[in-house]
N, C-alpha and C positions, 0 to 999 in steps of 0.2 A: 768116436762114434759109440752109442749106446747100445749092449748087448738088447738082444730084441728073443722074447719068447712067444714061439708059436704059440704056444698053450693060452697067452695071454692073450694076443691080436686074437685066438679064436672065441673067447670066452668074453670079451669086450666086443665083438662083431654080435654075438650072440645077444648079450644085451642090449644093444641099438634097436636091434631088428624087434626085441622084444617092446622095449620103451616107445619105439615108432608105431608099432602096432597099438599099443594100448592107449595113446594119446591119439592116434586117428579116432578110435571107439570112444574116447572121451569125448572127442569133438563133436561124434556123431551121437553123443544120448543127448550132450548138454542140445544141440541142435533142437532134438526133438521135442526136449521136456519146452523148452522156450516156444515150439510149435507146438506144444500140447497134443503131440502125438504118441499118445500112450501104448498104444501096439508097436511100435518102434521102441520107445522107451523099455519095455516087457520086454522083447524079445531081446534087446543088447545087453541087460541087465548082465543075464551069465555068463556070457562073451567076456563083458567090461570085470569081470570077477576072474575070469579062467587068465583074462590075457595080466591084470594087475598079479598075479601067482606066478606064473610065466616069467616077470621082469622081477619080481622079490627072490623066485631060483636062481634066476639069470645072475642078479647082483651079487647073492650068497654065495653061488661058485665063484665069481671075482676076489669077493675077499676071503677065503677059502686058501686060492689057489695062493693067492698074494703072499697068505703067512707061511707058504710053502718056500718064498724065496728072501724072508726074513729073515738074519741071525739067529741061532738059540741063542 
């Protein structure tokens, strides 16, 4: 059986949640731009920026954490 670290399952739980967020917001600009619904578009714009940040920390603490249970 493979040792298993909480630290890990929580910092990969956290990026899901981050990745799943920021792909619904994707779905939901490209939607709009496609409806030329430009007030939609504006307003998701900083959303689709904060949540793409959000999933690039999300990942940098994964590989972070990862070189923590590397060999020197």
């Amino acid at each position: 059986m493979q040792n298993t670290c909480a630290e890990c399952d929580r910092l990969w739980d956290e990026y899901t949640q981050a990745k799943t967020a920021h792909l619904t917001v994707i779905v939901q600009h490209h939607k709009a731009v496609v409806q030329k619904d430009s007030a939609v578009v504006d307003a998701i714009a900083p959303l689709k920026y904060d949540l793409a940040q959000r999933e690039l920390k999300a990942r940098r603490a994964i590989s972070e954490h990862e070189a923590a249970h590397e060999p020197l």
